[in-house]
Backbone as JSON Lines, residues from 0, in Angstrom:
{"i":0,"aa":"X","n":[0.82,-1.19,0.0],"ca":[0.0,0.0,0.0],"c":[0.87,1.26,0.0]}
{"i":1,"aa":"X","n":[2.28,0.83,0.63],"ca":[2.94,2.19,0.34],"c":[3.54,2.72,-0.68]}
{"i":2,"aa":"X","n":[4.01,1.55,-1.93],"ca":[4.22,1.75,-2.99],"c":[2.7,2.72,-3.85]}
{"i":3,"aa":"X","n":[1.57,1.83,-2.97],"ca":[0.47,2.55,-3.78],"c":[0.18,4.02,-3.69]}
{"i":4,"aa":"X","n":[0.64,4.0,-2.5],"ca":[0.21,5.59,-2.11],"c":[1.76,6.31,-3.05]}
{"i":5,"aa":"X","n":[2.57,6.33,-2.94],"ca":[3.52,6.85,-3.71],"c":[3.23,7.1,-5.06]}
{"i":6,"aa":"X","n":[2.58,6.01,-5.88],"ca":[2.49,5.96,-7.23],"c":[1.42,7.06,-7.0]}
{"i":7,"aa":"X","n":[0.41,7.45,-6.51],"ca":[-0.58,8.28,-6.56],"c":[-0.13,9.5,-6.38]}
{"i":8,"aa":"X","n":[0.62,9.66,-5.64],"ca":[1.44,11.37,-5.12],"c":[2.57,11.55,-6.49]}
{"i":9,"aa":"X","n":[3.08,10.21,-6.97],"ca":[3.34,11.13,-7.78],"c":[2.78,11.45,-9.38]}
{"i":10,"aa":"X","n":[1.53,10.64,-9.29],"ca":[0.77,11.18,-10.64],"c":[0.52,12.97,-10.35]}
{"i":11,"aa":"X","n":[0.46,13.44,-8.85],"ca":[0.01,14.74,-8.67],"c":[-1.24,14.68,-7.71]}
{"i":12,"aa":"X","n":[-1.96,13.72,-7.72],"ca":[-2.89,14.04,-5.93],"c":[-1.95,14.35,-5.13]}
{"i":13,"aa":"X","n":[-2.99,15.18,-4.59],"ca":[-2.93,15.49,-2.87],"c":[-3.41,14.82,-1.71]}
{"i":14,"aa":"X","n":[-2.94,14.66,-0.24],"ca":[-3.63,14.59,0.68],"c":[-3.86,12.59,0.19]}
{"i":15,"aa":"X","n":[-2.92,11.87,-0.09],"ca":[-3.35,10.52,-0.38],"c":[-3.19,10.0,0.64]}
{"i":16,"aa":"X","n":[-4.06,9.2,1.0],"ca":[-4.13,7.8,1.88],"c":[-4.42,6.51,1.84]}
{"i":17,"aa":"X","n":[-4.42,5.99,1.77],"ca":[-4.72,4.53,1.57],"c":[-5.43,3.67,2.82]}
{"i":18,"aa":"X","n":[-6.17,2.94,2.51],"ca":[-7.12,2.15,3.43],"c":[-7.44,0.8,3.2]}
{"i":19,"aa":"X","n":[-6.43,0.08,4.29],"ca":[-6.23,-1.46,4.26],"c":[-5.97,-1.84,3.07]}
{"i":20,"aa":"X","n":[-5.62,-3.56,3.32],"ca":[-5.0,-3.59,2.16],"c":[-5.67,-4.15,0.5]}
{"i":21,"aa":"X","n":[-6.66,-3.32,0.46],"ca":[-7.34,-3.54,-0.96],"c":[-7.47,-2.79,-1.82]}
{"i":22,"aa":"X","n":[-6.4,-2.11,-1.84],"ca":[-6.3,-1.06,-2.74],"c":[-7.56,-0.13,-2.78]}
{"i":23,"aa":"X","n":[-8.34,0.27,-1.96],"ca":[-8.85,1.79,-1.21],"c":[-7.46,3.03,-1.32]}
{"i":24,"aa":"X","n":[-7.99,3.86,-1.9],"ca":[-6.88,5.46,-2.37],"c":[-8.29,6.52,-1.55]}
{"i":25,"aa":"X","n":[-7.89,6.76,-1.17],"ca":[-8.86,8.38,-1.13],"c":[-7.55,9.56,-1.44]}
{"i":26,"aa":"X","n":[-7.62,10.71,-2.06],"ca":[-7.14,11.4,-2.57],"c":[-7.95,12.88,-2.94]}
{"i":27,"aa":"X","n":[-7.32,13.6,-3.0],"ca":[-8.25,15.1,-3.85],"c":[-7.59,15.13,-5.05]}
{"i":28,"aa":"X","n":[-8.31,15.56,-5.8],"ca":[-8.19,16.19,-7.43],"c":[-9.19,17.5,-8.01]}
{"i":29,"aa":"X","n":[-8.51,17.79,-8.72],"ca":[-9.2,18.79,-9.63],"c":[-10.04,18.03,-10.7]}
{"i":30,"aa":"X","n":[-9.5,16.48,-11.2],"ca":[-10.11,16.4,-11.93],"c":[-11.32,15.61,-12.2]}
{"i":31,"aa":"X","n":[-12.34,15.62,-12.96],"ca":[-13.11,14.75,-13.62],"c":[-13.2,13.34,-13.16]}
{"i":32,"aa":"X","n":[-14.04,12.49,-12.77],"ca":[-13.68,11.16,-12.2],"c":[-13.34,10.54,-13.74]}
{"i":33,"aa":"X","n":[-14.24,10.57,-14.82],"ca":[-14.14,9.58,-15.98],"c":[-12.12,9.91,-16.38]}
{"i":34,"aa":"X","n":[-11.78,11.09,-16.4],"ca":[-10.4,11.08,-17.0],"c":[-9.49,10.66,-16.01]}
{"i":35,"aa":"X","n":[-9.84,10.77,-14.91],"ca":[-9.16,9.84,-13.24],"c":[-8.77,8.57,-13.37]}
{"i":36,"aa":"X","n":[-9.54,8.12,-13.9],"ca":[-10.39,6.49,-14.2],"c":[-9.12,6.14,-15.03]}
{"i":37,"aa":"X","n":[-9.19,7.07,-16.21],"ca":[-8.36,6.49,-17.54],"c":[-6.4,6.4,-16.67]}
{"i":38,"aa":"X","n":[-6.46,7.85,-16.24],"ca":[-4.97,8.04,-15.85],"c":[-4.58,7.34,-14.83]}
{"i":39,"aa":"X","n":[-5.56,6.6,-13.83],"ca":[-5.47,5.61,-12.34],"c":[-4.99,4.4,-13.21]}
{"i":40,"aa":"X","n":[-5.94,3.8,-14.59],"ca":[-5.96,2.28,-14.64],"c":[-4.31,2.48,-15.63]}
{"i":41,"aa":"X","n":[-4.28,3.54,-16.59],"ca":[-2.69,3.25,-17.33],"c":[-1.87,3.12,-16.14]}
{"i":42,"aa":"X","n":[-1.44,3.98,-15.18],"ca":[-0.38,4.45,-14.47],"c":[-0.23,2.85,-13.6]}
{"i":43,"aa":"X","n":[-1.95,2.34,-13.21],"ca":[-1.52,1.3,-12.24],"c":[-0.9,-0.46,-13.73]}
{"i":44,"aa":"X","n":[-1.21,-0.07,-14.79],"ca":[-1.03,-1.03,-15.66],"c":[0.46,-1.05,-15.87]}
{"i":45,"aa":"X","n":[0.83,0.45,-15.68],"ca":[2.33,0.57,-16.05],"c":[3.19,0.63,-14.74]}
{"i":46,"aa":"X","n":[3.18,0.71,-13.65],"ca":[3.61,0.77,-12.73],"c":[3.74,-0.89,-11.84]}
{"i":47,"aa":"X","n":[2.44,-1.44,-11.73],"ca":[2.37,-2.6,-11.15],"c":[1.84,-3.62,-12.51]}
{"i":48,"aa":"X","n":[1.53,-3.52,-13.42],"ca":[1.1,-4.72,-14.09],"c":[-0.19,-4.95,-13.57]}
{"i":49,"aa":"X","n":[-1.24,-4.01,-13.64],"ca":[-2.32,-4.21,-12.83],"c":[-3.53,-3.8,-14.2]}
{"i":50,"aa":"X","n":[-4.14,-4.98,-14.25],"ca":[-4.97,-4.49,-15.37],"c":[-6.39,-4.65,-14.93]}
{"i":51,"aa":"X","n":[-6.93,-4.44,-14.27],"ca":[-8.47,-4.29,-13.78],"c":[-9.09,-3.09,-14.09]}
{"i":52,"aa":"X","n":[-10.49,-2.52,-13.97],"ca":[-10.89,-1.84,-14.31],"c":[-11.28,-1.1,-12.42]}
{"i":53,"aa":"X","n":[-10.75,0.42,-12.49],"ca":[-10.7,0.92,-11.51],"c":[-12.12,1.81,-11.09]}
{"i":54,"aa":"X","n":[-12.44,1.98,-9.61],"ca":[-13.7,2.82,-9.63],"c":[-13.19,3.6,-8.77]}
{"i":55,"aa":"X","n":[-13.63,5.08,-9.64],"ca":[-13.08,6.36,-8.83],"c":[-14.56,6.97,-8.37]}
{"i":56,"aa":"X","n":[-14.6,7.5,-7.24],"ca":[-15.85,7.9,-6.45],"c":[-15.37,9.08,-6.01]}
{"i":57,"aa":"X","n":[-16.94,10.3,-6.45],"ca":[-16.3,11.44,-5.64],"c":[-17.15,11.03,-4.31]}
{"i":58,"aa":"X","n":[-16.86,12.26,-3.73],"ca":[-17.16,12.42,-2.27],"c":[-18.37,12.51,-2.21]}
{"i":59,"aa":"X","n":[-19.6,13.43,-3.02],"ca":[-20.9,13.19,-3.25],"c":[-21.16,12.01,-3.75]}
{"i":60,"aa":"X","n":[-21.08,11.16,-4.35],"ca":[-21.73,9.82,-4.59],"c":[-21.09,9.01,-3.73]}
{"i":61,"aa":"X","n":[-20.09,9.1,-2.66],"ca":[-19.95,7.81,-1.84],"c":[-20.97,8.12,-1.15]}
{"i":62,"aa":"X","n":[-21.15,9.73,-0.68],"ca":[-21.8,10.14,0.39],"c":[-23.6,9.87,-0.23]}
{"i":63,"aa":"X","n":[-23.84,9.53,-1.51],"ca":[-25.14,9.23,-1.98],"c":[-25.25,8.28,-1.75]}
{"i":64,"aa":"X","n":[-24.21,6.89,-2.17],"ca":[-24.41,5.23,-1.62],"c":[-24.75,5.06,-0.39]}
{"i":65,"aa":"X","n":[-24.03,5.96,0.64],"ca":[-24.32,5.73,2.0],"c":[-25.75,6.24,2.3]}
{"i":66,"aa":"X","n":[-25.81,7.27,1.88],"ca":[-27.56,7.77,2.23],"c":[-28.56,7.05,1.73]}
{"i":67,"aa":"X","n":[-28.22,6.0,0.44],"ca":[-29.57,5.32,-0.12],"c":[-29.24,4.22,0.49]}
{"i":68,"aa":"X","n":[-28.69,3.77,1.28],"ca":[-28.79,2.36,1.7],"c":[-29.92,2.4,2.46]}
{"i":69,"aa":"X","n":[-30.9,0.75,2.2],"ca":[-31.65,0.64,2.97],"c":[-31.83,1.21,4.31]}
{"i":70,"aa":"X","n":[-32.88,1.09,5.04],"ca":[-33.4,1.89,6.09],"c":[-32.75,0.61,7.57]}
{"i":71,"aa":"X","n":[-31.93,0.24,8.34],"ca":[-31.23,-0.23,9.2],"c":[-30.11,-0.99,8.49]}
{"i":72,"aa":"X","n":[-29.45,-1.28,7.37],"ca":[-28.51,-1.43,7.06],"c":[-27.44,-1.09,7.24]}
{"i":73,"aa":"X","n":[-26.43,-1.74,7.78],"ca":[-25.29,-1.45,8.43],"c":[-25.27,-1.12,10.02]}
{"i":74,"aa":"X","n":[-26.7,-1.18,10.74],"ca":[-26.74,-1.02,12.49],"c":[-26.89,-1.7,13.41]}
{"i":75,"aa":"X","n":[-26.92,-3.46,12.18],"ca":[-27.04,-4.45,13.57],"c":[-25.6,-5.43,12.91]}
{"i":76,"aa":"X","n":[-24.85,-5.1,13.04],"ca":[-23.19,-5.69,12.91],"c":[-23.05,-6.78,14.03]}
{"i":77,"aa":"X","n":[-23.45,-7.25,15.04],"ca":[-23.62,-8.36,15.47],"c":[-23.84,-9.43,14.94]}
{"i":78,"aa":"X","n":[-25.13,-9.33,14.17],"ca":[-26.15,-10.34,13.49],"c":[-25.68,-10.42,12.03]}
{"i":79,"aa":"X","n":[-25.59,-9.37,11.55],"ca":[-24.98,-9.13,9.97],"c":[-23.81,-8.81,9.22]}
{"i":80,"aa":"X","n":[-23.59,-9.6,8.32],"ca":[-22.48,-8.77,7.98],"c":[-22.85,-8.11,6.57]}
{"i":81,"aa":"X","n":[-22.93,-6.78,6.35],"ca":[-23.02,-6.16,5.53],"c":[-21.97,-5.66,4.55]}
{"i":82,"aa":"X","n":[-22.45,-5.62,3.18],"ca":[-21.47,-5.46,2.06],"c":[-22.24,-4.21,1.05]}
{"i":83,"aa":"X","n":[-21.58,-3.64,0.27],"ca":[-22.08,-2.9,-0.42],"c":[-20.82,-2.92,-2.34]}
{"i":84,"aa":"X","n":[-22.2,-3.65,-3.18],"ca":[-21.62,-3.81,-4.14],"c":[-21.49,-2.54,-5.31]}
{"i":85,"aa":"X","n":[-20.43,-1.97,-5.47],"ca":[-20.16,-1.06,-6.28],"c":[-20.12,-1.42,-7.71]}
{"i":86,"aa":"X","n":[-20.86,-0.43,-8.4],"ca":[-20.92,-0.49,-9.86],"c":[-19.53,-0.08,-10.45]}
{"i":87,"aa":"X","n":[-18.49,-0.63,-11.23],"ca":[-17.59,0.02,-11.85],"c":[-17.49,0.58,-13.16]}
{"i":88,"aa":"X","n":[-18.56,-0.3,-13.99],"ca":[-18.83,-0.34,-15.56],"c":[-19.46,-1.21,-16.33]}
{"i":89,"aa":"X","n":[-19.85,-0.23,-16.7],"ca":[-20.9,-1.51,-17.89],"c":[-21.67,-1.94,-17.69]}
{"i":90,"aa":"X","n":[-22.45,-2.25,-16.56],"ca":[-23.88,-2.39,-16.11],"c":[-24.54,-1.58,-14.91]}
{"i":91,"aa":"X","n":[-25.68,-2.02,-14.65],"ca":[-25.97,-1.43,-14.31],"c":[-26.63,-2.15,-12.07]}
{"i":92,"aa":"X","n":[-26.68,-2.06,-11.59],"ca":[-26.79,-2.11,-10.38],"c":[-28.27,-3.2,-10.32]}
{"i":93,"aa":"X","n":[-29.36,-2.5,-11.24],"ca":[-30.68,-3.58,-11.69],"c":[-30.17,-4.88,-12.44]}
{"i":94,"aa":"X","n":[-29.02,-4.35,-13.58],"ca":[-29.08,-6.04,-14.24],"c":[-28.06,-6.87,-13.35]}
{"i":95,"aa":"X","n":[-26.76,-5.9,-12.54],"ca":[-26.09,-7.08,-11.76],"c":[-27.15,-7.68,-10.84]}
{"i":96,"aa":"X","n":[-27.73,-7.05,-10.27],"ca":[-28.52,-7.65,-9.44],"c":[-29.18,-9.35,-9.82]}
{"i":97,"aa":"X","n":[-29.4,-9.22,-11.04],"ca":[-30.32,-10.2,-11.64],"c":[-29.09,-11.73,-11.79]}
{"i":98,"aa":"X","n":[-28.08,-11.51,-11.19],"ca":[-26.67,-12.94,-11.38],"c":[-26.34,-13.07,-10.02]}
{"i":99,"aa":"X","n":[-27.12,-12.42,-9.16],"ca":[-26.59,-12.94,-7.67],"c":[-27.86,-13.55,-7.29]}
{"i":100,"aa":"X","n":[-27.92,-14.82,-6.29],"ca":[-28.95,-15.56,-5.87],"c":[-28.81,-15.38,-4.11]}
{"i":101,"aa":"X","n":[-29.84,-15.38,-3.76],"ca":[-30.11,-15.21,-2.24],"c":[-30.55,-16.41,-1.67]}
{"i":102,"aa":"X","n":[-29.71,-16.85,-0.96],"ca":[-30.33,-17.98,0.09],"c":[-31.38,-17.54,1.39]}
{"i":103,"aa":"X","n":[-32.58,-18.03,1.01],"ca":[-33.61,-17.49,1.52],"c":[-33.31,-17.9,3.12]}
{"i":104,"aa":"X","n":[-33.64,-16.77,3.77],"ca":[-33.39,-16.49,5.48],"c":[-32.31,-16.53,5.66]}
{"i":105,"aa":"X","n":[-31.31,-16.19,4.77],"ca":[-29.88,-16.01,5.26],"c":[-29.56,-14.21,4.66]}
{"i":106,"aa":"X","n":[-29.83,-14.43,3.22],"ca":[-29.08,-13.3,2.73],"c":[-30.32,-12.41,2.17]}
{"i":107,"aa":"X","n":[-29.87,-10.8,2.31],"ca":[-30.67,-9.88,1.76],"c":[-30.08,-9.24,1.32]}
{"i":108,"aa":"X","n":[-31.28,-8.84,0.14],"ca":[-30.6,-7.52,-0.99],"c":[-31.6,-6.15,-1.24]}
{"i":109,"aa":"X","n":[-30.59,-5.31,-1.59],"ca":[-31.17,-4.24,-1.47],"c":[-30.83,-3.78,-3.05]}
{"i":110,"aa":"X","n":[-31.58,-2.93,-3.84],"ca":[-30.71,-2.53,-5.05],"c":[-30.8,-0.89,-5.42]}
{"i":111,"aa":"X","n":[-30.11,-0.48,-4.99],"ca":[-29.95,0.87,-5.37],"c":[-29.43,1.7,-6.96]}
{"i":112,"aa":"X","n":[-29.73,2.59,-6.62],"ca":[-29.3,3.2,-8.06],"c":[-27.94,3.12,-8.3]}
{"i":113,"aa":"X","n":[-26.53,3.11,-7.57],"ca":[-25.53,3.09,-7.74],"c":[-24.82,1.71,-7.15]}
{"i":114,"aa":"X","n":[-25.37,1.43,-6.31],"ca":[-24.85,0.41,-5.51],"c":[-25.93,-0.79,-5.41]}
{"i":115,"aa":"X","n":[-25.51,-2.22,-4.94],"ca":[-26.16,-2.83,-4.39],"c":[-26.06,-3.11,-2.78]}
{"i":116,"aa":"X","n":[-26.6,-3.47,-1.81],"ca":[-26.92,-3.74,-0.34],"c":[-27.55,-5.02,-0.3]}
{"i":117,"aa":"X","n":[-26.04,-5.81,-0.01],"ca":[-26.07,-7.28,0.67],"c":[-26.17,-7.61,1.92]}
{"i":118,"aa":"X","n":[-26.66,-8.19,2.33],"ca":[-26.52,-8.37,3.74],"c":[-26.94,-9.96,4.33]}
{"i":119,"aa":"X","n":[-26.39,-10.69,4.79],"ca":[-25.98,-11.69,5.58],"c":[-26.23,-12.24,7.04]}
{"i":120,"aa":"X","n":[-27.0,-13.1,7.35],"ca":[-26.92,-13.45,8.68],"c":[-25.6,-13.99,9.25]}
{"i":121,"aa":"X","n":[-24.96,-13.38,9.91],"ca":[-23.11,-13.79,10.72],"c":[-23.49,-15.31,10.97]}
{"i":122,"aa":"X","n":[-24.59,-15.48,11.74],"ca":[-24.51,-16.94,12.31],"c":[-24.69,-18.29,10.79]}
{"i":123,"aa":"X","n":[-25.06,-17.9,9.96],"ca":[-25.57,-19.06,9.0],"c":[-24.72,-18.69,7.9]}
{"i":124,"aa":"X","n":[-23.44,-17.39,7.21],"ca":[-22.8,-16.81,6.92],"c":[-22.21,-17.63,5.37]}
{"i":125,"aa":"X","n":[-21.7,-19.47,6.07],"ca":[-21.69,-20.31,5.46],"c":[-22.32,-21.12,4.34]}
{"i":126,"aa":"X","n":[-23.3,-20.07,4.35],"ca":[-24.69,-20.53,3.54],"c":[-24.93,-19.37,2.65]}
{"i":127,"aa":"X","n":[-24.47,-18.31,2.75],"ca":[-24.74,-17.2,1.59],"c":[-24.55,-17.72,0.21]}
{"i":128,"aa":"X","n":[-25.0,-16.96,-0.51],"ca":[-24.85,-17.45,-1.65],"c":[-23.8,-16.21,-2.5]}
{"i":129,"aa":"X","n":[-23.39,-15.23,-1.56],"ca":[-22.46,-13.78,-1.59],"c":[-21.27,-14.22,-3.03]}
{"i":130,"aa":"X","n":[-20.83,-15.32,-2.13],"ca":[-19.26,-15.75,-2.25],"c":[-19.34,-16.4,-4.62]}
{"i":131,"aa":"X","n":[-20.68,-16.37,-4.43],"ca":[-20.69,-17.31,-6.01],"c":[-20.79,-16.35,-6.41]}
{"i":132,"aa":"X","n":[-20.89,-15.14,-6.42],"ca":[-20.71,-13.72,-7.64],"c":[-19.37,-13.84,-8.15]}
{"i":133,"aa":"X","n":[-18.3,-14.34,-7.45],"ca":[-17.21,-14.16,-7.66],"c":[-17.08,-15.43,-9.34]}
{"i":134,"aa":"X","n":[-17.65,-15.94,-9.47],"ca":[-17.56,-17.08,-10.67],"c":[-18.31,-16.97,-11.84]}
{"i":135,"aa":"X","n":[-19.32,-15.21,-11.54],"ca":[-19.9,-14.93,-12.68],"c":[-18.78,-13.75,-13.33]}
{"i":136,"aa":"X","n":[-18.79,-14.25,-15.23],"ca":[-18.26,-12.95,-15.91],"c":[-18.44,-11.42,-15.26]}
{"i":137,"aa":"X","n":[-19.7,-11.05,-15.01],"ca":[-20.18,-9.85,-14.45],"c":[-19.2,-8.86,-13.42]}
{"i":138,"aa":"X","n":[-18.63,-10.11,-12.48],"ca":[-17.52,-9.99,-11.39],"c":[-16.48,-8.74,-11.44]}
{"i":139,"aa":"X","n":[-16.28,-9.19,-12.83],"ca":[-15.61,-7.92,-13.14],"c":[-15.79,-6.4,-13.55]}
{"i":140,"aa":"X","n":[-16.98,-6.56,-13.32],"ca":[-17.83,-5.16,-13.5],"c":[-18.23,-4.69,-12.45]}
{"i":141,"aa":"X","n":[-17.52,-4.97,-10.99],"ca":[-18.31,-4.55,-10.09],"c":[-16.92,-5.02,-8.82]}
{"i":142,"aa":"X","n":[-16.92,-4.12,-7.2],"ca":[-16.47,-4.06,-6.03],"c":[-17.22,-4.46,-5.27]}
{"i":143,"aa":"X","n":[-16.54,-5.41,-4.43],"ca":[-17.23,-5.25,-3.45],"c":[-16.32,-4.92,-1.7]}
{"i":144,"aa":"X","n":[-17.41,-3.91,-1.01],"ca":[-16.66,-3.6,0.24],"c":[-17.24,-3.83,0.96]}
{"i":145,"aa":"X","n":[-17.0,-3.98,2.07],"ca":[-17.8,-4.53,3.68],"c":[-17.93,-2.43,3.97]}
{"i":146,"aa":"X","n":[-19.51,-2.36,4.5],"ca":[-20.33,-1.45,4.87],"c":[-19.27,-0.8,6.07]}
{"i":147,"aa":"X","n":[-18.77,-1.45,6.87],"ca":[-17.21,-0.26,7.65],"c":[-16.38,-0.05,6.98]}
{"i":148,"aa":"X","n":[-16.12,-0.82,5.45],"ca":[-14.87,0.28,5.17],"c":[-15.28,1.21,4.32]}
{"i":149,"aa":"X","n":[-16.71,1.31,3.95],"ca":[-17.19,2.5,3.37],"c":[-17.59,3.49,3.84]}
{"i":150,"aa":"X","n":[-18.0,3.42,5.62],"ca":[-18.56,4.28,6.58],"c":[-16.67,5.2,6.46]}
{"i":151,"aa":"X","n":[-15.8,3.9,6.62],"ca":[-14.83,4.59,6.98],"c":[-13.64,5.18,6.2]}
{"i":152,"aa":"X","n":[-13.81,4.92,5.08],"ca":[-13.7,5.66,3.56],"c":[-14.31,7.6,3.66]}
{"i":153,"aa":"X","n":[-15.43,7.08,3.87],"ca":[-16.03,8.47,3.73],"c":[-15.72,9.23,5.15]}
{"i":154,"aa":"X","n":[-15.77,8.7,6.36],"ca":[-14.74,9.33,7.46],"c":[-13.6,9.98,6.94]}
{"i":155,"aa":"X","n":[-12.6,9.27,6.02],"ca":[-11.63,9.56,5.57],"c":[-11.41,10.61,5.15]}
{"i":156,"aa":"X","n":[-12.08,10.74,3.65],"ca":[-12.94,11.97,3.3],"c":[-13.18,13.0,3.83]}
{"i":157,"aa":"X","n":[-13.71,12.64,4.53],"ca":[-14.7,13.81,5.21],"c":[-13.2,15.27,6.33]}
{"i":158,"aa":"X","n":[-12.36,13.88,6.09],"ca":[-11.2,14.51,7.32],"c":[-10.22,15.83,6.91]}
């Protein structure tokens, strides 16, 4: 992560930090997220050999994902473990929705305009059906983060 944060300071952000180790950047810019996007995925293709498709978020739309999440999502962390699936490209939040399957009384979904809202019973956890997104093509059109490191992303932010 510290190589990561370096490569970012010296494309020219400011104020970079990095958050755990999944490649989370929060940063300021002047610019545009779509031309962010382009200059994040060359620099990380040419720097690390990293060819994925990157999602840059301003500060108003993290701060929109967090406000449209369902109505107690993310407040009983005992019982649940909550995730929030980010759109990166190419579809859309309604059609990913339609390649993930819910194991009934374990897992819930929520589908928002930008994001999706997964959520999980901790005790039966073993039984989600979360973990099989990872084996659809789609996979790659989309993040996924656990609901504290997005509370604490936008903490970040906010700092």
């Amino acid at each position: 992560m510290a190589d990561l944060k370096s490569c970012f300071e010296k494309i020219g952000f400011e104020n970079v930090q990095t958050y755990i180790q999944s490649g989370n950047v929060v940063f300021n810019s002047s610019k545009a997220p779509g031309p962010l996007t382009s200059l994040i995925e060359k620099t990380l293709l040419k720097k690390f050999k990293y060819k994925e498709p990157v999602l840059v978020l301003t500060e108003k739309k993290l701060e929109s994902i967090i406000q449209s999440a369902p109505k107690g999502f993310g407040t009983d962390l005992e019982k649940y473990r909550c995730d929030v699936i980010y759109i990166v490209k190419d579809i859309t939040a309604k059609a990913f929705s339609k390649v993930i399957s819910c194991k009934a009384g374990v897992d819930n979904i929520h589908v928002g305009k930008d994001a999706i809202y997964f959520s999980r019973l901790k005790s039966q956890a073993s039984k989600s059906h979360l973990s099989k997104i990872v084996s659809k093509p789609e996979y790659k059109l989309v993040t996924v983060r656990n609901w504290n490191t997005t509370v604490k992303l936008k903490a970040l932010v906010d700092e």
